[in-house]
C-alpha positions as a Markdown table, in Angstrom:
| # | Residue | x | y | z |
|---|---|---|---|---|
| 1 | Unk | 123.0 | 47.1 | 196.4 |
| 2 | Unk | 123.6 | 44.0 | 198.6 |
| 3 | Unk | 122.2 | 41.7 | 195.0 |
| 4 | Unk | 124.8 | 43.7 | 193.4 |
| 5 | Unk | 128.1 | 43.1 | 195.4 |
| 6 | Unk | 128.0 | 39.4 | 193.9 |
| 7 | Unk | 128.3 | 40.7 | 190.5 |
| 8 | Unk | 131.2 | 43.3 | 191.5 |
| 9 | Unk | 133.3 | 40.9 | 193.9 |
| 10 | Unk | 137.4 | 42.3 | 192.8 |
| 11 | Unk | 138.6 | 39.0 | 193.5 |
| 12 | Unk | 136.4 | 37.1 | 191.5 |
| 13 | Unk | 137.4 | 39.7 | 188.8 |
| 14 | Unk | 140.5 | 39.1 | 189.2 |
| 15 | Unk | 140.1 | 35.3 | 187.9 |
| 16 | Unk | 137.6 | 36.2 | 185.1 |
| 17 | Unk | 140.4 | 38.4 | 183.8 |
| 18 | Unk | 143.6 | 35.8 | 184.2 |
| 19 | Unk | 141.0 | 32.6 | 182.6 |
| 20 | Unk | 140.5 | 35.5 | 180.0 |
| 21 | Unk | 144.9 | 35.8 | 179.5 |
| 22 | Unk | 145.3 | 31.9 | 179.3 |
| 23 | Unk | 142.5 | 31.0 | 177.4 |
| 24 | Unk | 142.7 | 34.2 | 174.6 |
| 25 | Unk | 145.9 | 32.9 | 172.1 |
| 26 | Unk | 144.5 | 35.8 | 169.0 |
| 27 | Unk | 143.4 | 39.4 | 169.8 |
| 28 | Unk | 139.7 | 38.3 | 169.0 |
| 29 | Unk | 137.8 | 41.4 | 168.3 |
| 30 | Unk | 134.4 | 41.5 | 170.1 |
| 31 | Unk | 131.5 | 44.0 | 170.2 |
| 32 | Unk | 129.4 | 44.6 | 173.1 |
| 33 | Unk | 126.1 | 45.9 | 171.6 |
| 34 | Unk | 124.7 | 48.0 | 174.3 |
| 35 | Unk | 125.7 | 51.4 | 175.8 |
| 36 | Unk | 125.2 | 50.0 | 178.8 |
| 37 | Unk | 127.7 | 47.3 | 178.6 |
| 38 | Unk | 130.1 | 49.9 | 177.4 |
| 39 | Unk | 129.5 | 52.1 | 180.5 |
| 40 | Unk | 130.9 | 49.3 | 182.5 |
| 41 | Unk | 133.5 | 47.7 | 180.3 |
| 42 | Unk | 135.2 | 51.8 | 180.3 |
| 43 | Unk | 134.5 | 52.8 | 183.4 |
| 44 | Unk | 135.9 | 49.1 | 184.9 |
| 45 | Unk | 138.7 | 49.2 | 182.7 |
| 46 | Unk | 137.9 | 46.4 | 181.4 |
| 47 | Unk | 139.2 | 46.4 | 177.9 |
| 48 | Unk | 142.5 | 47.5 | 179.4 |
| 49 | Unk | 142.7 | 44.4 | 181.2 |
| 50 | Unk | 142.4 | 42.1 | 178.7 |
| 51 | Unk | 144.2 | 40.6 | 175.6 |
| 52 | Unk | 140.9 | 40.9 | 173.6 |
| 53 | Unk | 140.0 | 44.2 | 171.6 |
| 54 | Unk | 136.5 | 45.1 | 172.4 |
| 55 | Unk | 134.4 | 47.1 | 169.7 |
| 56 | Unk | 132.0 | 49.7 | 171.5 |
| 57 | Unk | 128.7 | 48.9 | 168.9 |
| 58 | Unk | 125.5 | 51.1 | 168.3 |
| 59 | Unk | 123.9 | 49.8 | 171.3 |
| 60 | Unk | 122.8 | 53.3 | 172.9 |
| 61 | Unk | 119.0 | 54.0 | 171.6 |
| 62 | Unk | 119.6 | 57.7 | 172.2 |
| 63 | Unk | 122.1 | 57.6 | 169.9 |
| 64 | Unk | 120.7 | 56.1 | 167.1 |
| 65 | Unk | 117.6 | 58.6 | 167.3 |
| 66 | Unk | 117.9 | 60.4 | 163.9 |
| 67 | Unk | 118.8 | 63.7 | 163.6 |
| 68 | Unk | 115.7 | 64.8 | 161.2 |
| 69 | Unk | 113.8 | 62.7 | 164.1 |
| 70 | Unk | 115.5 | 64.9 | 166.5 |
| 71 | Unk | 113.9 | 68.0 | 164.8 |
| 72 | Unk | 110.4 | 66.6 | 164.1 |
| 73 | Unk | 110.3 | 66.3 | 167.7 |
| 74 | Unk | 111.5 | 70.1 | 167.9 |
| 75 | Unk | 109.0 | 71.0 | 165.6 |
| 76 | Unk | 106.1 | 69.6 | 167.3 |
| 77 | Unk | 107.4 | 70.6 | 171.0 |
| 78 | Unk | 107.2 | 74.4 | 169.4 |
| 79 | Unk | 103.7 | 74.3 | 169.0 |
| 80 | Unk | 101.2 | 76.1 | 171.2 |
| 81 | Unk | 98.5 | 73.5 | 172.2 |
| 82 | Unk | 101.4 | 70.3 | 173.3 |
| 83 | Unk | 102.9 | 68.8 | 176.2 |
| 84 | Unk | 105.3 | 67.4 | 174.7 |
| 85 | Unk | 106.6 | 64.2 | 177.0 |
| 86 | Unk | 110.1 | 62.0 | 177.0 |
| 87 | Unk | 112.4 | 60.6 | 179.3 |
| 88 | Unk | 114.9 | 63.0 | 180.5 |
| 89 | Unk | 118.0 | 61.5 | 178.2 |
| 90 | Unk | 116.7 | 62.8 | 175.3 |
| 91 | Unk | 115.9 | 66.3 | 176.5 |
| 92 | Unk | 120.0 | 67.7 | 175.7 |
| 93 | Unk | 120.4 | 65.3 | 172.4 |
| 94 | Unk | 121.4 | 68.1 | 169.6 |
| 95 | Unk | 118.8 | 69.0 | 166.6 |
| 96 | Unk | 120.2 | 70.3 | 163.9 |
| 97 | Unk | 120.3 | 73.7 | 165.7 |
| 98 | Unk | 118.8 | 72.9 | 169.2 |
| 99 | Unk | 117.5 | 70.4 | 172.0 |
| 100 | Unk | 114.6 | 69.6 | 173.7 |
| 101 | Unk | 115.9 | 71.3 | 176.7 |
| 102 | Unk | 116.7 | 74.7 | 175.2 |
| 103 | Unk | 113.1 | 74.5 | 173.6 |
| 104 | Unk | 111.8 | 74.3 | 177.2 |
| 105 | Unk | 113.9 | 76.9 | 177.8 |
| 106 | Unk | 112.2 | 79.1 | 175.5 |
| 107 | Unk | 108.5 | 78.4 | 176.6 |
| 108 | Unk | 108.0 | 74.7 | 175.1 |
| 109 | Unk | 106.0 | 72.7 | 177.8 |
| 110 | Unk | 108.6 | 70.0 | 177.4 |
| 111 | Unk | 107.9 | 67.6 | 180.4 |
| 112 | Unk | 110.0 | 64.9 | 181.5 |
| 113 | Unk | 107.9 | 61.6 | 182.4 |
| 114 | Unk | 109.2 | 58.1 | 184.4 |
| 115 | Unk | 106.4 | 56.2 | 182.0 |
| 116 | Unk | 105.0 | 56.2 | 179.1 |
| 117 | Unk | 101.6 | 55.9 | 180.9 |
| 118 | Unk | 102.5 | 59.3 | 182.7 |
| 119 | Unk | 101.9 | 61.2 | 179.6 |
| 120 | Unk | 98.4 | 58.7 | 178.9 |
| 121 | Unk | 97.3 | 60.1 | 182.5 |
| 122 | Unk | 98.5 | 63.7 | 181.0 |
| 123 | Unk | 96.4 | 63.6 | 178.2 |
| 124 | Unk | 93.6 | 62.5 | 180.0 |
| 125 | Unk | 93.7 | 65.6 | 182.5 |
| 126 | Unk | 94.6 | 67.9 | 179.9 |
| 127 | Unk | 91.5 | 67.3 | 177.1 |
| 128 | Unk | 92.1 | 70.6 | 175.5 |
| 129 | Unk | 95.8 | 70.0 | 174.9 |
| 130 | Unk | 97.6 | 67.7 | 172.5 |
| 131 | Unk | 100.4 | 65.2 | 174.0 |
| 132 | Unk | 102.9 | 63.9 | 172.5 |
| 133 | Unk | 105.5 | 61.2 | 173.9 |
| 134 | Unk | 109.1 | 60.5 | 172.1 |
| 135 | Unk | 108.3 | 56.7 | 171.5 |
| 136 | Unk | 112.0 | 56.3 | 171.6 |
| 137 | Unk | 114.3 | 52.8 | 171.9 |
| 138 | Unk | 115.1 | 49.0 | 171.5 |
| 139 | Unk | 113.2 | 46.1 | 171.8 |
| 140 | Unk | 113.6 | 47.0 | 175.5 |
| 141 | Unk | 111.4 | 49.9 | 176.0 |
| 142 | Unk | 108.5 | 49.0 | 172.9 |
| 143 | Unk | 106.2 | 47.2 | 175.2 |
| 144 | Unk | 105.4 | 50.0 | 177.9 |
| 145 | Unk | 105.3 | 52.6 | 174.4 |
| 146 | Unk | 103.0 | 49.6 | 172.9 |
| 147 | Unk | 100.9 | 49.3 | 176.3 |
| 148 | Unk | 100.6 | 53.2 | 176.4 |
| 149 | Unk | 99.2 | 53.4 | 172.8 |
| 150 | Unk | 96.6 | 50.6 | 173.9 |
| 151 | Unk | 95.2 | 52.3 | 177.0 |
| 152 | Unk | 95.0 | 55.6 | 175.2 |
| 153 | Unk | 92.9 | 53.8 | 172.4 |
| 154 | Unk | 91.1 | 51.8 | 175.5 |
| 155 | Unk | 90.3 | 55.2 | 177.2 |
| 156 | Unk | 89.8 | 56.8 | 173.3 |
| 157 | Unk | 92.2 | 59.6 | 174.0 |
| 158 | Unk | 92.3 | 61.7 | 170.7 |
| 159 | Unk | 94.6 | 64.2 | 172.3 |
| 160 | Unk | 97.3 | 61.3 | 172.4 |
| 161 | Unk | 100.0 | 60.5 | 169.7 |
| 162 | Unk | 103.5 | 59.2 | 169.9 |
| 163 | Unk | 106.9 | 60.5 | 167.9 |
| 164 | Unk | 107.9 | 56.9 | 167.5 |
| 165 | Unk | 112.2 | 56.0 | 166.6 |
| 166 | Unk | 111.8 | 52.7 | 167.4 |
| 167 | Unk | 115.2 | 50.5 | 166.7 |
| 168 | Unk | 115.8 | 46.7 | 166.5 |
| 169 | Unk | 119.1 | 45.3 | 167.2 |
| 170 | Unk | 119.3 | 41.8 | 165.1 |
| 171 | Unk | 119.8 | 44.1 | 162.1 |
| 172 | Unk | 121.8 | 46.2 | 162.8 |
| 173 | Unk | 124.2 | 43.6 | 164.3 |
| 174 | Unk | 123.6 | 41.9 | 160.4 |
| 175 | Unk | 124.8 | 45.1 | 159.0 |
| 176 | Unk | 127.9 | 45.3 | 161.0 |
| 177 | Unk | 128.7 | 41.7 | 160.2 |
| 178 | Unk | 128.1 | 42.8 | 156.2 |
| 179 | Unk | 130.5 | 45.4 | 157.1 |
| 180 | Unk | 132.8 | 45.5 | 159.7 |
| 181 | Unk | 135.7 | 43.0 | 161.2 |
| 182 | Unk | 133.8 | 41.5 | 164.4 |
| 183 | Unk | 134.8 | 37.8 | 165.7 |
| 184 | Unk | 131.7 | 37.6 | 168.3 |
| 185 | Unk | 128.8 | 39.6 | 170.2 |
| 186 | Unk | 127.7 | 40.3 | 173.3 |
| 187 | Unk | 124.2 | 40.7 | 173.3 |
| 188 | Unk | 122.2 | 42.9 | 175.5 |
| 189 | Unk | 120.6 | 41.3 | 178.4 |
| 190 | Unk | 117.7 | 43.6 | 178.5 |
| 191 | Unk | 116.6 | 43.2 | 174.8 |
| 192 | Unk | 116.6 | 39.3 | 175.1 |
| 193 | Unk | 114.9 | 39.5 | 178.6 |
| 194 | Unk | 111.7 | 40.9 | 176.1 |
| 195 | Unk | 112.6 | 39.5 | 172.9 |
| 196 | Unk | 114.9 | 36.1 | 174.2 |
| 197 | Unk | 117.4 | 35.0 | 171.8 |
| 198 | Unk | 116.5 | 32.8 | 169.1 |
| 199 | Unk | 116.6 | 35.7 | 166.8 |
| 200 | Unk | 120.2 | 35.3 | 167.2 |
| 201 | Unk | 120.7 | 32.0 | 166.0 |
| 202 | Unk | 120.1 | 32.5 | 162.5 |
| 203 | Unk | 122.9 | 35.4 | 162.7 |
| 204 | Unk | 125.5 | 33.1 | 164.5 |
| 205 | Unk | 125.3 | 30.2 | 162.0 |
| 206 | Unk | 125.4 | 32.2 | 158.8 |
| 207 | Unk | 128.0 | 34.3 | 160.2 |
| 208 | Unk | 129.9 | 32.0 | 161.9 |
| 209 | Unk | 130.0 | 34.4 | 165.2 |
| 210 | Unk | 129.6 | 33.5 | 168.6 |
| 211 | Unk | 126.8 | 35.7 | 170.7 |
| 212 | Unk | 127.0 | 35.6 | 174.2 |
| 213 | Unk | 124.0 | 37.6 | 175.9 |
| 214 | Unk | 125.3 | 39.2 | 179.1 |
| 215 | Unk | 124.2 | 41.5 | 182.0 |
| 216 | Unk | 125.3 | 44.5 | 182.5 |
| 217 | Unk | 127.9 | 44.3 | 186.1 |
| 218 | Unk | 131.4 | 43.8 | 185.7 |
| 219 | Unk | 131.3 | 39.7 | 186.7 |
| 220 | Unk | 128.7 | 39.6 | 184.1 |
| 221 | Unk | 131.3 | 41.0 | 181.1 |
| 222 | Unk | 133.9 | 39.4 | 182.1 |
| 223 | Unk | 132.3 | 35.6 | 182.4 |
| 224 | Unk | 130.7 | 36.8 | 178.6 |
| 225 | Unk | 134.0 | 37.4 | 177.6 |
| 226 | Unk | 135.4 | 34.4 | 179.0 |
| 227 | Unk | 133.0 | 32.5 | 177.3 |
| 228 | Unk | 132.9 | 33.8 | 173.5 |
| 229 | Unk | 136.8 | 33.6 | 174.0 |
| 230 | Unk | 137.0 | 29.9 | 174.2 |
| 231 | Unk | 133.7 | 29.6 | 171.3 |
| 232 | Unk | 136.1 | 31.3 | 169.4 |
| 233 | Unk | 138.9 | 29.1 | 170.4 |
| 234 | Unk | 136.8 | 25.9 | 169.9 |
| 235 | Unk | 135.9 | 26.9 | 166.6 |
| 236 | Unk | 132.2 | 27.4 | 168.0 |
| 237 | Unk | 129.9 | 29.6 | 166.9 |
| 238 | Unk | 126.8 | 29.6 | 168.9 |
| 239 | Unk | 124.0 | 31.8 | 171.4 |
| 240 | Unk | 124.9 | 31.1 | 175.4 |
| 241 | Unk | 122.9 | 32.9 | 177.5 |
| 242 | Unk | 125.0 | 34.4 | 180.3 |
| 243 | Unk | 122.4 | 36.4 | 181.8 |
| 244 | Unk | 120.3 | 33.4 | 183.0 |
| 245 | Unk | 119.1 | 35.3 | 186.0 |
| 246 | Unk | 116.9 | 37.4 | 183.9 |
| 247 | Unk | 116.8 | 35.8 | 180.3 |
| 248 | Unk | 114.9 | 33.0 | 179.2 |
| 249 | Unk | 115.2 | 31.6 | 175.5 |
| 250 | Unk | 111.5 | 32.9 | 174.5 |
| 251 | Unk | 111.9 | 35.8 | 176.2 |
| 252 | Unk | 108.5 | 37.4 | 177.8 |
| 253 | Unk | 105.9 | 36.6 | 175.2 |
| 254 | Unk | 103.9 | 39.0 | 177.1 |
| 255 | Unk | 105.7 | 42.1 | 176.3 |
| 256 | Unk | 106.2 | 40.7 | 172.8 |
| 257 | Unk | 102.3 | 40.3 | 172.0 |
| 258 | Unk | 101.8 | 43.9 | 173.2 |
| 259 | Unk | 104.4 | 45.1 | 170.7 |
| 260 | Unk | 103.1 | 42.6 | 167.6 |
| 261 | Unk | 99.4 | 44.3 | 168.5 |
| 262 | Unk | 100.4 | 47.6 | 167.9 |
| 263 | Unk | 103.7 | 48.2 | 166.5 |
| 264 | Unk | 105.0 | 46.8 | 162.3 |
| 265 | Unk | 108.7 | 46.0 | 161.3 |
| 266 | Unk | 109.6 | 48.9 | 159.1 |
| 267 | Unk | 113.0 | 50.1 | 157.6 |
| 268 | Unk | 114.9 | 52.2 | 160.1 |
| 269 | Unk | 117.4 | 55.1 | 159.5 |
| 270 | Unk | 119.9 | 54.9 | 162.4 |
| 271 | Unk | 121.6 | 58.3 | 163.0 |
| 272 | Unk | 125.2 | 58.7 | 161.5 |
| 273 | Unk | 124.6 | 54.9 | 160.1 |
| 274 | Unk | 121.7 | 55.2 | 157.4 |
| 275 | Unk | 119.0 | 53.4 | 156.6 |
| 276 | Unk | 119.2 | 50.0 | 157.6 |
| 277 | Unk | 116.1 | 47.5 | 156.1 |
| 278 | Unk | 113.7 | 46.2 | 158.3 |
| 279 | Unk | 115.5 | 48.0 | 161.2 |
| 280 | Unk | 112.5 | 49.6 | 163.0 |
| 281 | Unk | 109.1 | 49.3 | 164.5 |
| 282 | Unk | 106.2 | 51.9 | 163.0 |
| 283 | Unk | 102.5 | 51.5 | 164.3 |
| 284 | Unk | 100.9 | 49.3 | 162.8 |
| 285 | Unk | 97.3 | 50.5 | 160.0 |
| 286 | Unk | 95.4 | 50.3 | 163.5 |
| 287 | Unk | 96.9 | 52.6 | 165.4 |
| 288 | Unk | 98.1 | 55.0 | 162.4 |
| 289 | Unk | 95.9 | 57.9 | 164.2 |
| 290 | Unk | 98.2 | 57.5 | 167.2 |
| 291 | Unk | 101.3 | 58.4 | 164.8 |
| 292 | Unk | 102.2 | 62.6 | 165.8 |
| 293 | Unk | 104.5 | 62.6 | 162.8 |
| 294 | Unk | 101.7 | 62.3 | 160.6 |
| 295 | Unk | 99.1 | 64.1 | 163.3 |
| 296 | Unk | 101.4 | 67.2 | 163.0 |
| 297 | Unk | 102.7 | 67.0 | 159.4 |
| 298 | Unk | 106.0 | 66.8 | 160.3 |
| 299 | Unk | 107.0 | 63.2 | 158.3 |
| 300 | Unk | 109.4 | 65.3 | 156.1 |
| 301 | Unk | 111.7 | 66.7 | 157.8 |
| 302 | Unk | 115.3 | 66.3 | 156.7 |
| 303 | Unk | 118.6 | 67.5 | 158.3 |
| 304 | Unk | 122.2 | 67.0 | 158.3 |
| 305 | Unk | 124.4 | 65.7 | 160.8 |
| 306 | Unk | 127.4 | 67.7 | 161.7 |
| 307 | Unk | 130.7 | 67.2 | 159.5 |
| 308 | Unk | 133.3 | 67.7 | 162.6 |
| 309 | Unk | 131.0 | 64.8 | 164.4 |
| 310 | Unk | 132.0 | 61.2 | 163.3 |
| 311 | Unk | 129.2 | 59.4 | 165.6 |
| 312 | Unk | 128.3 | 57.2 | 162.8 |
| 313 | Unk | 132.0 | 55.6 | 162.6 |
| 314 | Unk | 132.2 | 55.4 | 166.2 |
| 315 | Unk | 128.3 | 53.5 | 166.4 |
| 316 | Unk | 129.4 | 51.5 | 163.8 |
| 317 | Unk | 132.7 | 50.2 | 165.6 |
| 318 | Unk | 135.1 | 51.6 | 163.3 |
| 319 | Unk | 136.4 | 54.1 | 165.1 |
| 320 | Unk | 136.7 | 55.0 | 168.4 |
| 321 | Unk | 135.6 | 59.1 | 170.1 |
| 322 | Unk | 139.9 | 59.0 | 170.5 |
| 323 | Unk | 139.7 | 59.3 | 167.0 |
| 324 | Unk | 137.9 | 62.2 | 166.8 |
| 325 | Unk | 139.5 | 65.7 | 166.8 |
| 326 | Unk | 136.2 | 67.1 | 168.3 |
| 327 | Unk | 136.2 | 64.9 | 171.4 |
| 328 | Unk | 137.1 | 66.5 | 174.8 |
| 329 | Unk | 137.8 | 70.1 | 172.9 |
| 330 | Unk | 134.7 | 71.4 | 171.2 |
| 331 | Unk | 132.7 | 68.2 | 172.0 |
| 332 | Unk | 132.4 | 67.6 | 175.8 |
| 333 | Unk | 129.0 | 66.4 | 177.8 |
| 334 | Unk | 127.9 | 69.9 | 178.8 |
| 335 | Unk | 128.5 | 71.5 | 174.6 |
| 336 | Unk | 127.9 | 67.7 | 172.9 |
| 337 | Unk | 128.2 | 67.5 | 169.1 |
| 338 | Unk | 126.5 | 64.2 | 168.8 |
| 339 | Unk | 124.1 | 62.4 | 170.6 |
| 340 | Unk | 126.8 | 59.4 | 171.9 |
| 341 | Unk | 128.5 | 62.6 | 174.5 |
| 342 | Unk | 124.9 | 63.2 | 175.7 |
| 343 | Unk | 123.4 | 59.9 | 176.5 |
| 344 | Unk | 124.3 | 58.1 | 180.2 |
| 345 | Unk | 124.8 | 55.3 | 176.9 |
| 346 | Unk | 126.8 | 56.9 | 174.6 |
| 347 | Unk | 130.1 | 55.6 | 174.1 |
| 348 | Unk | 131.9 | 59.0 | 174.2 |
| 349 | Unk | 130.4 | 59.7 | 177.3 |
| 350 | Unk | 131.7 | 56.9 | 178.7 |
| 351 | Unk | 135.2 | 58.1 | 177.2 |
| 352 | Unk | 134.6 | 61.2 | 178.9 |
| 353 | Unk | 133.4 | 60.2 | 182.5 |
| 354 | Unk | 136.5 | 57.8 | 182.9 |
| 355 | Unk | 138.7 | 60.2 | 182.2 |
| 356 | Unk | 140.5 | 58.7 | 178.9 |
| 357 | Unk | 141.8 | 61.4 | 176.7 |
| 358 | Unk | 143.3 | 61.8 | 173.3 |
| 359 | Unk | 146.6 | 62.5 | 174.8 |
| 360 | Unk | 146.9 | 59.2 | 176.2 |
| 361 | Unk | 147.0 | 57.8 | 172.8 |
């Protein structure tokens, strides 16, 4: 914690937040784009501080996860001969009618893993079973799902296969701007640390937006803040790299080979959003036997969110879970509605944990 308490220092706060005051003369609207960034910005206060009106985006990959992608995975856990593998924040995310955890519950071997690689060393000790891993994410979590897929081809594992929902986030932050009232970005710090941030340049001239990538501690939001405020004073709009402890321009090229070897940009369907072009990452003609939506025959499955749910508003920015009648009542972290109560991400979590209710509107 001692590389944290830099990042956290009140007094430094403090400052961020009166430069923020004098500098902001409009209330700019800006979107943070990960859930992560939301946690802090909520729980911190943040956005209470300030004379700037921050827009929570769909920056929570749990989130995102499609519903029908939800129940493909449901489907597949059911079946006799899998393990089927994921990281523990998708195990509550609601199906159309249950979740991974209450599928364990009923004699699923649903197994929570800290790698990707966990479930390749799974699959290797368990020849006479089929396991699956939930491929699930950004840009941040494709190369360790892209390194597993190569060591299971290395080791030629045919009891291996992943449920990919794979989500990129320079398109979806083009689809808000074709959409939505947003003055700049904060860009997450993990993504560009893999992917850098010259995808964002494009974005920010034809748009006109600034894009600040930040980290993730409150000195880290605030100085982003700070710093697409007086872009958008200045009449700037360009990519300034706030993180520069952990991002570089190019990114890791490392990571990003791995995920050109084995992965394909695809269109995307973003729960409670829609389909979004060119949004996702499928494996590539390759690896196509490593695919356990087509390995199970589960590819066309189709479901409907929930009407009394308005995730997609809220992961679009539009709305906020204040808005919605369900939040804090019949939706609540321990009987979630939509996937952005479950996730540590989620932006109605985040409502939730600090305490904010409806009532204070």
């Amino acid at each position: 914690m001692k590389y944290l308490a830099e990042y956290r220092d009140p007094v430094l706060a403090r400052h961020l937040v009166t430069e923020i005051r004098a500098a902001a003369t409009r209330p700019w609207s800006i979107m943070e784009v990960c859930g992560g960034q939301t946690h802090t910005i909520v729980r911190q206060g943040i956005d209470e501080l300030i004379p700037v009106r921050m827009v929570h985006g769909p920056g929570c990959p749990v989130c995102v996860t499609p519903l029908a992608t939800i129940d493909r995975a449901l489907a597949i856990a059911a079946r006799p001969e899998v393990i089927f593998t994921s990281f523990g924040d998708m195990l509550r995310v609601p199906g159309s009618g249950a979740d991974l955890l209450s599928a364990k519950a009923r004699g699923a071997d649903v197994r929570v893993v800290y790698s990707p690689l966990d479930a390749v060393r799974l699959a290797a000790a368990h020849p006479d079973r089929q396991v699956v891993f939930f491929a699930v994410g950004f840009e941040t979590t494709a190369p360790a799902n892209a390194m597993a897929v190569l060591r299971a081809a290395e080791e030629r594992l045919d009891n291996f296969s992943v449920l990919v929902s794979h989500v990129l986030v320079p398109p979806a932050m083009t689809a808000i701007m074709e959409s939505a009232s947003v003055d700049a970005f904060l860009a997450a710090g993990h993504v560009c640390a893999v992917m850098g941030w010259t995808e964002y340049e494009p974005l920010a001239l034809r748009y006109r937006v600034p894009i600040v990538v930040t980290g993730f501690e409150p000195l880290d939001l605030l100085e982003g803040i700070l710093m697409a405020v007086r872009q958008l004073e200045e009449g700037r709009f360009e990519v300034e790299n706030q993180y520069a402890r952990a991002v570089r321009r190019t990114g890791n090229t490392f990571a990003q080979d791995a995920v050109r070897r084995v992965f394909r940009v695809g269109d995307q369907t973003w729960r409670g959003i829609g389909e979004i072009p060119a949004s996702g990452l499928v494996l590539a003609p390759e690896f196509i036997d490593y695919d356990a939506a087509l390995r199970f025959g589960v590819g066309g499955v189709s479901a409907d969110e929930n009407p009394d749910c308005i995730a997609g508003d809220i992961l679009r920015g539009t709305r906020t879970p204040l808005d919605c009648a369900a939040y804090g009542t019949v939706c609540t972290p321990r009987r979630p509605l939509g996937a952005p109560m479950v996730s540590a991400e989620g932006t109605c979590a985040a409502f939730h944990n600090a305490g904010r209710t409806r009532q204070e509107m």
